[in-house]
Phi, psi and omega in degrees: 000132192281056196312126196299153174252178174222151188206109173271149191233146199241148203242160176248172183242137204325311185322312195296345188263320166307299176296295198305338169263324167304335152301334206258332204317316196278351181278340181282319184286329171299324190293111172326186182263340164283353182284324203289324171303305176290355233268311183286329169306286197267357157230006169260328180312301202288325181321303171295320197295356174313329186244328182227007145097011190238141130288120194233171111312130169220149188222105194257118190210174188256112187073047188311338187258356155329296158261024121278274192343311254217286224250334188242348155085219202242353156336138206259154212187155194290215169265140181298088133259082184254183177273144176268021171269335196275315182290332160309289174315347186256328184291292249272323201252042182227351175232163173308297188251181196274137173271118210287122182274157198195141187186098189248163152224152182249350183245002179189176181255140194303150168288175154328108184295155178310165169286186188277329183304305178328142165260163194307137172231156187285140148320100155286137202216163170285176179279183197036081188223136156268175189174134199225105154265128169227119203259201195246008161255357179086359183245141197197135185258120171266161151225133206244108193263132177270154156320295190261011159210192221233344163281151153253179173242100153304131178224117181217095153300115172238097190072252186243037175197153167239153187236151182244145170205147181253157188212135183246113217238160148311134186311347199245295258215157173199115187309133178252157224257019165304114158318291162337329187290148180260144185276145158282183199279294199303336191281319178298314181314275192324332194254336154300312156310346107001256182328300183296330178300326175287279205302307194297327177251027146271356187243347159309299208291329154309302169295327163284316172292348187254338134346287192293315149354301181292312182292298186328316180265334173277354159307289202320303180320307170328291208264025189255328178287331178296144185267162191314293160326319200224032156333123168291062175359085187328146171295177168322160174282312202253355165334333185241140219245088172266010173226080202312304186263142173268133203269161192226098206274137192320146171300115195250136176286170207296142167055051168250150163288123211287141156328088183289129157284137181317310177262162190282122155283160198289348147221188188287176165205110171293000183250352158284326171282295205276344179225101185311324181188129239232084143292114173240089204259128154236127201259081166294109177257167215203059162246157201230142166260129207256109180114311170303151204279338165333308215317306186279347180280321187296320187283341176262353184267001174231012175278114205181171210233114174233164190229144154227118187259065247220137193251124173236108188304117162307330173289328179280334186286291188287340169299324173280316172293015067022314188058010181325309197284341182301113166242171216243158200239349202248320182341102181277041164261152182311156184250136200223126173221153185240123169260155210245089167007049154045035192300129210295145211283353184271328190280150157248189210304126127281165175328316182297315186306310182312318209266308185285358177264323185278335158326261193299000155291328189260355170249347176268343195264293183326326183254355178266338150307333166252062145081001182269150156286119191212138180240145184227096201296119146278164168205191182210166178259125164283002168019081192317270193292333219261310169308307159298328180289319161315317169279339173293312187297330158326266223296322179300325190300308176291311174210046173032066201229125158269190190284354177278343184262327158282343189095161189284312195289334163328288189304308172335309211287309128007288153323306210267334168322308215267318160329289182293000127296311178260318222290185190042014204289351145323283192310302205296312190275009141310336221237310177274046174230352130118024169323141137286066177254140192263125186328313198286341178255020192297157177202177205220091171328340177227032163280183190296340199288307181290331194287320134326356153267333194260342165312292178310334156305309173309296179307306197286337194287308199285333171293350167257010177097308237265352189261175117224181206249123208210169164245119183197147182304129168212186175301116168243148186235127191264353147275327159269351179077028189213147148299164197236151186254143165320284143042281218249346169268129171258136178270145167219150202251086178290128167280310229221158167314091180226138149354130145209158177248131169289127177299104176134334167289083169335285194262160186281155194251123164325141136218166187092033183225125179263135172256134162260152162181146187300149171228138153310153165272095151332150173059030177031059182227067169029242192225154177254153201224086169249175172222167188218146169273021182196108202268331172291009187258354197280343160281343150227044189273166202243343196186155197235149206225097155258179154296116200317302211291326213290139161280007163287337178242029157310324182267003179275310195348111165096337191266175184248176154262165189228129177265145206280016190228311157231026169076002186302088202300159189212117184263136190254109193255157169247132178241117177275332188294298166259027174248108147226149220294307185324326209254151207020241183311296208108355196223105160293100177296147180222133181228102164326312178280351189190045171190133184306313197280348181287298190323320176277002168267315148000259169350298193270020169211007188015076171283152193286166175194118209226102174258135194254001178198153194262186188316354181227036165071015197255143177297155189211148229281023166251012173229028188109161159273356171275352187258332198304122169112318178325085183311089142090263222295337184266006180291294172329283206296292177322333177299287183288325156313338188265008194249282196267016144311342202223049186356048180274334215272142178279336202109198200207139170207156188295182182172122165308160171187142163269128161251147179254124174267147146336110218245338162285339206214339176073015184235133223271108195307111192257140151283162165195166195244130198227166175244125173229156148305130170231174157267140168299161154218007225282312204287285204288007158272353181263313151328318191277328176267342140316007182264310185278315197290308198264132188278336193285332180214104177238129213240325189239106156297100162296131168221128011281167187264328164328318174325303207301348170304312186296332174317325199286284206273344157326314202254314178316314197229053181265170181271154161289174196236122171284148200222342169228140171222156200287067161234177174260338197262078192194208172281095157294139191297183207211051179244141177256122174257135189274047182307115182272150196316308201259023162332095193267010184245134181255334195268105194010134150076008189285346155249090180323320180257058189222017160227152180262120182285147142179176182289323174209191207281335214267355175265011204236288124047255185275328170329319195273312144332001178253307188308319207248058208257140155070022162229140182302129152201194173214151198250133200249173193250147162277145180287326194292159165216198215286180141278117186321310148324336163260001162273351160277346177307312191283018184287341182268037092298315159310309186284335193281347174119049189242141010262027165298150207250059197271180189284315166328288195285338150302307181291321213224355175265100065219159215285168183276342205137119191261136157243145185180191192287141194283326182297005202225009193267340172290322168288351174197011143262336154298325205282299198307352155296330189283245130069282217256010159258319164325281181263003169266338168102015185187143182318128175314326190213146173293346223190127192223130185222143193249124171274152176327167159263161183240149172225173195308174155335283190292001167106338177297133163291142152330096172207152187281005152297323196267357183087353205250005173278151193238122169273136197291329155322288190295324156287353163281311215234006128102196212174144138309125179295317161352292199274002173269323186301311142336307187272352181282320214279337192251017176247190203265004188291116147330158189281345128010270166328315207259340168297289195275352151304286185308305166321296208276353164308308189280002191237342151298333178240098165296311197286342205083171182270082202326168201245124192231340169105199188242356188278324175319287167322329195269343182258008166296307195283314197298319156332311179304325212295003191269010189293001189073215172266357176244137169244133176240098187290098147267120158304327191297296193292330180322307186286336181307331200263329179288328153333266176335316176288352176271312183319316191291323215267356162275328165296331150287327182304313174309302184315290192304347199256345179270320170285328177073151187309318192277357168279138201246146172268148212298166165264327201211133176242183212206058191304004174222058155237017166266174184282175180305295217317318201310312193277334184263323167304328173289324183284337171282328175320325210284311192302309186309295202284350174261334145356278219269339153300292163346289188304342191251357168241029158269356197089027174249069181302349188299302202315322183279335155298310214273339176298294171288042121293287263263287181308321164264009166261335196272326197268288184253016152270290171288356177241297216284284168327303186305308206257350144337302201316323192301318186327297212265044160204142179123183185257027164284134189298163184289012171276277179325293203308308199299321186282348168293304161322292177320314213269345181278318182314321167301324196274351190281281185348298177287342189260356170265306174321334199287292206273356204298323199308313178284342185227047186315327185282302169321299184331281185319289180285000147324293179304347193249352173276347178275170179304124200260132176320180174256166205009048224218158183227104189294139200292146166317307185214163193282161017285336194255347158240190192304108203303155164329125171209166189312130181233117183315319192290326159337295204297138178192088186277354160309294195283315177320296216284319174292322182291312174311310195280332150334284211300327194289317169293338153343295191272349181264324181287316170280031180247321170264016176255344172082186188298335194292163203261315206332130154284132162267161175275145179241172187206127197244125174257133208236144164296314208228173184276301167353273185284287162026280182316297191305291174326299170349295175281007172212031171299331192294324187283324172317296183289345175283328193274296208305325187064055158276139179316327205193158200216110169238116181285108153238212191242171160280348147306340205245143179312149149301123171327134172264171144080035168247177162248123189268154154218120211261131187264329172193184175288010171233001129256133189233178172204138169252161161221106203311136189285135161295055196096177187294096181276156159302107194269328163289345161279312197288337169290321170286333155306320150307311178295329168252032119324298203279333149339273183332307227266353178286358205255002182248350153259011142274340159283342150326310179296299176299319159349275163350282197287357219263163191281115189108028191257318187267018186251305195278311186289126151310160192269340179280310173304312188311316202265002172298307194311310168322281188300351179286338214278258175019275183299253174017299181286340154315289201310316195307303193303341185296288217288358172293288172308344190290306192300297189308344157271351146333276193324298207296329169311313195283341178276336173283318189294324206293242199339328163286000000 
C-alpha cells in the first residue's frame, strides 16, 4: 500500500483570486503557447516534484470522481483530456453560484466542443498540455500522468490540505473512483499484497523501536555504574528516536502567527520553516460571450496559459502584517536608514538582488535589535528602455504594430497597463528571501509624488545655470532610436576579421576590418592615403589630420583634399593631439559628427560637422544621392565599391578593435551628434569629492576604502551628463518650445533660445510671456524624456517626500547607508551624491559599502552561454538538471552556444541543485563578501550551510527533549557557581558576541558570519553539548543537571539572537519553541528583541585557556585513533604538575571530547604507557592511546620523524631571523620576546617527539626479541 502524503496549501478567498485573474488577463495574452508551455515546465513542475518526484502531464478539472459517478457512470475513458465545455456544463449544475471557468492548452489550441448529442470525447493534445477548473468553492483536482509508468497521482485540494493518492490505470483506460465500481482479481491481488507488505514493514518498525528502547536503558545503566574517572561517553542524545514520526505543525490562518507542534521534527526542512503555505495557481482566462455567434472564435483565440507561482512564508506573512518593519517618523530612537537599490520594474530576482537583500536585511534586522528606529524604503525603478522595449515587442507580436504606429499617448497608456500587471515581480520574490523591508513606504520611480521631485529638481538645477540645452556627440541606437547612457553600452573585444549579426540585418556584417583609401589632392599634389574601421562614415568627413612635425605633409600644411563623391574641400589641419605619425599613414580622416575624437578636433579647428544618417541608421541626404536612404552597414559595402570604381581604394586588414553594443537592443552603438539636455556637473562633482576626499571635513566613508581612488578619479574627470532621452516611456522633460508666428523655422528646436523650463505648461506660459512680450505663439512639450538615472539620482530623497518639507525626511534624511554594487558607483552613486547635496542641503548617505560582483565557482561571469547562472529561486527551492537544461532549451542560444551551456550545467550541478532554503542561501552570500571585488559562488557551500541549519534545529530538538515541559529559565545566572563546561561556553559565548558586533559594525560581514557559525558549530554544539550529555544519564546530582539546563538555555536564547539577522527564518522559529524566562514577558518575535551584548561577569580567560588546552589534547587523541569508532583507554602524560592537575579535575570532559573509554593522567615521572599509540600535543604534553591489535610501529616512527622535521625547520628558520643583521636593533622588543617564547616552545616540542620516538624504538626492540 502506497502511503498517502500531505502538502499543505492555504486557499485564497474569492475576491483576492478575481483581482489574480484580472490582473493576469493581458499577461496570458501576450505569452506564445510555448512560453505558456516553459511557463509550466519551470513553476508548477518544481513546485510538484519536490513531494513526489514526477514528470508529468497535468490535467485539472473540478471534482473529477463526482463526474464519473455523476455524469459518466462507470465508464472507462482514455486519458483524462476532456472538453472543458463539458465540465462546465456539468460543474454549473452543481454549485450554487456559476463557478469561473480557467481553462488552457499549452502546446495547442482546443477543438471545437461537441454537440449535446456526443458523448464526451478526449482533446488530443501534445504532451505536458494543461487544463485548470478552478472553482468558487476552493475545491480542485489535479492529475499528473507520469511518463514512465502507468500511475496517476489524485491530488484534491479542500481549503487548507491536499491529500495525495494513487491509483493505478491500464495503458488505454482509467478506473473510476465510483466506490460501487467491483475491483477485478488482478486489482484485489495487487491490494492484497499491499496490504501484506504494510503489516510486514509495520511490525519491522516495532521491533526497531523496541530495540532501541532496550539500547536507551542499558546505557543509562552503563554510565549510573561507571566511575568518574573512566566515564564510558554516553550515547548520542538522540541516538533513541523520541520522536518517532515527523511531526507537523498545525495549521495556521493567513497572517497569523505560525502554529508550532509540541515535538520537533526530526530535521529541518526549509520549505516547512520558511514557507507557510504553497499557492499554486494556474490562472487560465477564458473569455467567452456566452450565447453569441463570438463564442467559439473568443474561445479559441483566448485560451493561454499563466501559472502564478507565489510563495508566501508563514513567518514572513505575519511579521509583515504585524508591522514589525514598519519605522515610526514621530520615534524618539535614533534613527538608521537604508534605501533599497531601485530594482527595474521588469526584472526579476537575480543572484546580485540576493546577494544585496542579504546584505541590507542583515544590518537592518541588527539594528532594529540593537534598539534603532530603522527604516529600509523598498521601490522599483520604471527603467525607461528596458520597459519600452518589453512592450514594443508585445505590441508587435500581438498586432504587428510598432510603437509609431500606435501613437505615444497610446502606448504610454500600454506601459502603465503592462506595469500594473506585470511590474514589480521583484519586490514579491524579496519577501521569500525574508527582507524586512517597510512595506507601507514602497514608491514607484514614476509615481505622482516622485515624478513632482523630479520635475521640481529639473527646474530649480536649470534656474541656477547647471541644466542646459547643446548640440554634442552622444550613443546612439538606431533601433531604438534614442541616445544611451554609457552604462547601457557593452563593449566586446575584436581580434580578427569577424561576423557578427545586427538587428535589421539579413546578412551578418564584417568587423574588426581596417579600409584604407585615397583622397585626391587638390593642385595636382596627388593623393593622401587614410584608413578606417568604418568606411561609410568617409561620407561626412570634413578634414583630413596630420601630425604638425611629420615631414611627409610638411608641404601638404594648409592645402586641401577633395572628397570623390561630393566635391567636398576637405582641409589637411595639423593636430599633435590626436594625430600619431608612427601609426598607419600618419594622415587622419576626420568626421565631427560621428566619432568622440573627430568631435574634439572639429571644435578645436572649427570644422563643418556634417551628420550622414538618420535616427534609424539609414544614410540621409547629406551623404549623396547614390547613397541616400541605405541602411548604415550596406552603406558600407556600397561605399567601398564606389572606392574602388574610381582607384581609390587601398585594400583591407584585420585590425583589433572594441566594439560598443546596445546591452537592450544588441545593435552596434553609433555616434551621432544630437541637441540634448545636459547637467553642468564640474561645480556639484567637486563638492561629492570633497564628501569623500577632504579628511578635515568627510562627510561619506567609501567601504572597502581601494573604492575611494575610483572615486577620486571618476569625478576629476567627469563630463556634463547627457540627461535626455529619446523614448516615450519616462520623466517628461519639463521644457517647452516656444514657436513664434513670425518664425521663419517651424520645427521643433530650430531656435536653440526659444525654449522654456517650467513646472507645468500653464508655468511655461507665462514664462514665455516674459521672454516674449507682446508676441503670438504656441507652446510644444520637447517630446524626449529624462534619464533614468536622475530620477534615480533623487531617491534618498524623494521616497522621504522632498521636495516636501514632511516629517519622513526630517528624521530620516540623510540616509544611514547605502549599499550596493561596486559596478554602479560613478553612475548612480555620484550622481545621488551630487543631486542630494545640491538640492537636499546634505550628502544623501553616511556611509557607502560596495559589494563584490559574483561569479560562478571557477571565477567566470555569469552568463547563460557558458550554462553557470544561478538563479536564486532555484537555490531556495532546489531544480533538477533535466529542468535546468529544459530551461537552457527554451531560450534564444545558438547551437553552439547550447553545447557548451548543456556541458557547463552538467558538469557543474550533475545532480542538479539541492533545494538549500533562503536562510541557507543569505548566509552563504554574506559569508562570501571578504571575496575582494569577485565572489566565486560555489553551490556546494550553499548545501554546506543548509546543512548547517539542520545542526542549530537538532540542538534545539536536543535542548527540548531536556529541558522538559515544566521547565522554566532562571532571570539571572551566576557562572562561577557553575561546572567548568558551563563557564567556558559563556565566556567563549562573550567573544562570539563581541567578535560579530565589532565586525558588524565595520561592514565586515564575512567576519561576523563567521564568528557565530565558528561558535555555534565548533564551541556549542561539537564541544558544550557533547560534554553536557553525560549530566542527563548517570549519578550526577540535579544541581549539574540544573547549571546544564540554564547554561543551554542562555546559549540557545542568545545564539539565535546572535544569528537571527542573517538566518532570520530558522531563528525565529527555534526561538519561538524555547521555555519564557520566569518572571519575563516574551517579546512578540525574536526580531524585536535585544540583540546580544557583552555581559562582563561572562568573560573568564583562565578557563578558555584551560579548554583550549583540552581541546588541543583532543584533537591528538583523534588524530592517532584514525577512522576507528571503538573506545580506547587514553592516557595523558603531563611535564609539569599544573596541567597534570588541571586534567585531573576534567577527565570526564576530555574522555567524553575524546570518546575514550577512560582517561588516566600522569607526570613524566610516572612509566610510559605500554602497547600505545603517541602523539605530542605540546612541550608539556604528550597523549597516548591504547592499541586495538597489533599497529605498525614503524609507520607511527615515521610520523614523528617527520613531525620533528617540520618542526626543526620552522625553528631554524626562526633561528635566522633571529640571528640576522640588524634584529636587535630594528624588531620591537614586544616580537623579540614572541620570537623567544616561539623559539622555546619549538624546542620544547622537538624534546616531546624525542621521547615519544624513544618509546617507539623501545616497543620495536621488544617486539625485535620476541
Amino acid at each position: 500500500m502506497i502511503p498517502k502524503l500531505k502538502f499543505k496549501v492555504y486557499y485564497f478567498e474569492p475576491e483576492i483570486v478575481r483581482k489574480l485573474i484580472s490582473s493576469s488577463v493581458h499577461q496570458a495574452l501576450e505569452q506564445p503557447l510555448n512560453y505558456a508551455r516553459n511557463y509550466v515546465a519551470d513553476l508548477l513542475e518544481p513546485c510538484v516534484r519536490r513531494v513526489i518526484y514526477l514528470d508529468s502531464d497535468l490535467v485539472v478539472v473540478d471534482d473529477v470522481p463526482k463526474l464519473w459517478s455523476t455524469d459518466l457512470g462507470s465508464k472507462t475513458i482514455g486519458a483524462p483530456e476532456y472538453y472543458i465545455r463539458n465540465i462546465a456544463a456539468n460543474t454549473h449544475k452543481r454549485t450554487s453560484e456559476p463557478s469561473t471557468l480557467l481553462a488552457a492548452v499549452a502546446s495547442g489550441l482546443c477543438r471545437a466542443p461537441p454537440s449535446s448529442s456526443s458523448s464526451p470525447r478526449i482533446i488530443k493534445t501534445q504532451t505536458q498540455t494543461p487544463f485548470l477548473f478552478f472553482s468558487s468553492q476552493h475545491t480542485f483536482f489535479i492529475f499528473l500522468r507520469c511518463s514512465s509508468s502507468s500511475s496517476f497521482i489524485s491530488i484534491r485540494a479542500k481549503k487548507t490540505r491536499i491529500r495525495f493518492s494513487f491509483s493505478e490505470v491500464g495503458s488505454n483506460t482509467m478506473s473510476s473512483t465510483n466506490p460501487n465500481v467491483p475491483l477485478s482479481e488482478e486489482e484485489l491481488e495487487r491490494k492484497k499484497k499491499k496490504e501484506e507488505k504494510a503489516k510486514e514493514k509495520e511490525l519491522k518498525k516495532q521491533k526497531a523501536a523496541q530495540k532501541a528502547a532496550e539500547a536507551a536503558k542499558l546505557k543509562a545503566q552503563q554510565g549510573s555504574t561507571t566511575s568518574k574517572a573512566g566515564k564510558k561517553k554516553p550515547g548520542r542524545a538522540d541516538a533513541v528516536d523520541e520522536n518517532p514520526e515527523d511531526f507537523i505543525d498545525p495549521e495556521t490562518p493567513s497572517g497569523d502567527k505560525k502554529k508550532l507542534s509540541k515535538q520537533m521534527a526530526k530535521q529541518f526542512s526549509p520549505e516547512a520553516v520558511e514557507k507557510g503555505h504553497v499557492l499554486l495557481l494556474i490562472l487560465v482566462i477564458l473569455q467567452h460571450l456566452q450565447g453569441t455567434k463570438l463564442f467559439y472564435f473568443l474561445f479559441l483565440l483566448k485560451i493561454l496559459l499563466l501559472m502564478l507561482w507565489l510563495f508566501i512564508c508563514r513567518w514572513y506573512e505575519w511579521w509583515e502584517q504585524s508591522g514589525f518593519f514598519e519605522a515610526d517618523s514621530n520615534s524618539s530612537k535614533t534613527p538608521f536608514t537604508i534605501v533599497l537599490p531601485p530594482p527595474n520594474v521588469t526584472g526579476a530576482l537575480h543572484i546580485g538582488h540576493a546577494l544585496t537583500a542579504a546584505i541590507q536585511d542583515t544590518i537592518i534586522r541588527w539594528r532594529r535589535m540593537s534598539g534603532y528606529n530603522t527604516l529600509w524604503v523598498p521601490g522599483m525603478d520604471h527603467a525607461g528602455i528596458a520597459t519600452q522595449v518589453v512592450v514594443e515587442k508585445k505590441i508587435m507580436r500581438e498586432r504587428n504594430m510598432t510603437r509609431h504606429d500606435v501613437g505615444r499617448e497610446n502606448f504610454v497608456s500600454e506601459v502603465w497597463k503592462w506595469k500594473n500587471e506585470y511590474g514589480g515581480t521583484i519586490l514579491k520574490q524579496l519577501r521569500r528571501l525574508g527582507a524586512s523591508l517597510d512595506w507601507s513606504r514602497e514608491c514607484f520611480t514614476m509615481d505622482e509624488k516622485r515624478s513632482n521631485a523630479v520635475t521640481e529638481a529639473f527646474v530649480r538645477l536649470y534656474n541656477e545655470g547647471l541644466i542646459y540645452r547643446d548640440l554634442r556627440l552622444v550613443n546612439w541606437d538606431c533601433v531604438l532610436r534614442t541616445a544611451i547612457s554609457d552604462i547601457e553600452v557593452d563593449y566586446i573585444d575584436i581580434k580578427e576579421k569577424t561576423p557578427l549579426k545586427v538587428p535589421g540585418y539579413k546578412n551578418m556584417v564584417e568587423f574588426g576590418v581596417l579600409t584604407s583609401f585615397a583622397y585626391p589632392l587638390e593642385e595636382n599634389l596627388g593623393e593622401i592615403v587614410v584608413a578606417t574601421t568604418r568606411v561609410e562614415t568617409m561620407l561626412g568627413d570634413t578634414a583630413i589630420a596630420v601630425h604638425p612635425d611629420d615631414p611627409r605633409y610638411k608641404h601638404l600644411h594648409g592645402k586641401f583634399a577633395s572628397h570623390p563623391f561630393n566635391g567636398r574641400r576637405l582641409p589637411i589641419v595639423c593636430d599633435s593631439i590626436l594625430v600619431d605619425p608612427k601609426f598607419g599613414t600618419g594622415a587622419v580622416k576626420i568626421t565631427p559628427a560621428h566619432d568622440p575624437n573627430d568631435f574634439e578636433v572639429g571644435k578645436r579647428h572649427k570644422l563643418e560637422f556634417i551628420n550622414i544618417f538618420t535616427d534609424d541608421g539609414k544614410i540621409n541626404s547629406n551623404g549623396g544621392t547614390d547613397f541616400v536612404g541605405m541602411p548604415r552597414f550596406e552603406a558600407r559595402v556600397a561605399v567601398t565599391n564606389a572606392l574602388k570604381s574610381k582607384g581609390l581604394y587601398k585594400g583591407e586588414e584585420k585590425n583589433e578593435m572594441r566594439l560598443g553594443l546596445c546591452s537592450r537592443s544588441n545593435d552596434v552603438v553609433e555616434p551621432m551628434i544630437k541637441p540634448q539636455w545636459y547637467v553642468s556637473c564640474q561645480g556639484i562633482a567637486k563638492e561629492a569629492l570633497d564628501a569623500v576626499m577632504d579628511n578635515t571635513n568627510k562627510k561619506i566613508e567609501i567601504m572597502p576604502k581601494q573604492y575611494a581612488a575610483e572615486w577620486k578619479r571618476w569625478l576629476e574627470n567627469i563630463r556634463d551628463w547627457c540627461v535626455s532621452r529619446q523614448l516615450w516611456w519616462g520623466h517628461r522633460v519639463p521644457a517647452w518650445y516656444v514657436t513664434l508666428e513670425d518664425d521663419k523655422l517651424k520645427e521643433l528646436g530650430a531656435y536653440s533660445n526659444h525654449w522654456v523650463v517650467a513646472r507645468n505648461e500653464k508655468d511655461a506660459e507665462e514664462e514665455a510671456n516674459k521672454i516674449f512680450p507682446g508676441k503670438k505663439f504656441q507652446l510644444a512639450q520637447d517630446p524626449d524624456v529624462l534619464d533614468t538615472w536622475f530620477s534615480s539620482g533623487l531617491f534618498p530623497l524623494s521616497v522621504l517626500g522632498w521636495p516636501e518639507d514632511t516629517q519622513d525626511l526630517k528624521t530620516f534624511y540623510p540616509t544611514s547607508v547605502l549599499e550596493t554594487g561596486h559596478d554602479i558607483l560613478f553612475f548612480w552613486v555620484a550622481r545621488m551624491v551630487m543631486l542630494g547635496m545640491k538640492l537636499g542641503g546634505d550628502v544623501p548617505f553616511k556611509k557607502v559599502y560596495l559589494h563584490p560582483m559574483i561569479r560562478d565557482a571557477h571565477g567566470r561571469k555569469m552568463s547563460k552561454s557558458l550554462g553557470n547562472v544561478v538563479d536564486p529561486i532555484d537555490v531556495i527551492c532546489g531544480i533538477k538538471l533535466e529542468d535546468l537544461i529544459k530551461r537552457l532549451e527554451q531560450g534564444n542560444l545558438d547551437p553552439s552556444e547550447m553545447k557548451v551551456a548543456k556541458e557547463g550545467q552538467t558538469k557543474d550541478f550533475p545532480n542538479g541543485i539541492d533545494q538549500c532554503g533562503a536562510d541557507a542561501l543569505r548566509f552563504a552570500l554574506v559569508s562570501y563578501t571578504a571575496q575582494s571585488d569577485k565572489i566565486n559562488l560555489d553551490i556546494l557551500r550553499v548545501v554546506g550551510y543548509r546543512q548547517w541549519c539542520n545542526k542549530l534545529w537538532n540542538a534545539v530538538r536536543f535542548a527540548m527533549t531536556k529541558l522538559g515541559d515544566n521547565y522554566t529559565p532562571p532571570a539571572t545566572i551566576e557562572p562561577k557557581k557553575m561546572p567548568f563546561s558551563c563557564q567556558w561556553i559563556l565566556s567563549v559565548l562573550n567573544k562570539a558576541i563581541s567578535k560579530t558586533i565589532s565586525s558588524l559594525e565595520a561592514y565586515e560581514f564575512s567576519d561576523a558570519s563567521s564568528a557565530v557559525y565558528s561558535w555555534w558549530q565548533s564551541q556549542l554544539c561539537d564541544i558544550f553539548i557533547e560534554v553536557i550529555k553525560p549530566y542527563f544519564f548517570g549519578d550526577y546530582d540535579e544541581s549539574a543537571k540544573g547549571f546544564a539546563r540554564d547554561t543551554l538555555w542562555v546559549c540557545l536564547d542568545t545564539g539565535l539572537r546572535l544569528l537571527h539577522p542573517f538566518m532570520p527564518f530558522v531563528t525565529e522559529e527555534l526561538w519561538q519553541r524555547l521555555p519564557l524566562q520566569k518572571n519575563h514577558t516574551r517579546e512578540k518575535s525574536i526580531m524585536l528583541c535585544e540583540y546580544p551584548s557583552v555581559v562582563e561577569s561572562w568573560t573568564n580567560d583562565q578557563i578558555e585557556y584551560e579548554m583550549e588546552l583540552f581541546e588541543s589534547a583532543v584533537k591528538s587523541f583523534r588524530s592517532i585513533r584514525g577512522e576507528t569508532k571503538e573506545r580506547r583507554a587514553g592516557f595523558a602524560v603531563s611535564r609539569t604538575d599544573h596541567i597534570a592537575d588541571l586534567l585531573r579535575c576534567h577527565e570526564m570532559e576530555v574522555a567524553t571530547l575524546a570518546n575514550l573509554s577512560s582517561l588516566t593522567v600522569l607526570t613524566d615521572r610516572d612509566p610510559a604507557p605500554v602497547g600505545c599509540t603517541v602523539a605530542v600535543v605540546n612541550e608539556a604534553l604528550s597523549v597516548y592511546l591504547k592499541n586495538q591489535g597489533a599497529i605498525d610501529l614503524k609507520k607511527e616512527r615515521e610520523k614523528l620523524n617527520a613531525k620533528s622535521t617540520e618542526l626543526q625547520k620552522q625553528k631554524d628558520s626562526l633561528n635566522k631571523a633571529m640571528s640576522a643583521k640588524g634584529y636587535e636593533e630594528k624588531v620591537p622588543a614586544h616580537v623579540k620576546e614572541e620570537n623567544v617564547a616561539k623559539l622555546t616552545s619549538l624546542m620544547q616540542q622537538l624534546l616531546s617527539i624525542e621521547e615519544a620516538t624513544q618509546h617507539i624504538e623501545s616497543q620495536v626492540a621488544a617486539s625485535s626479541e620476541i
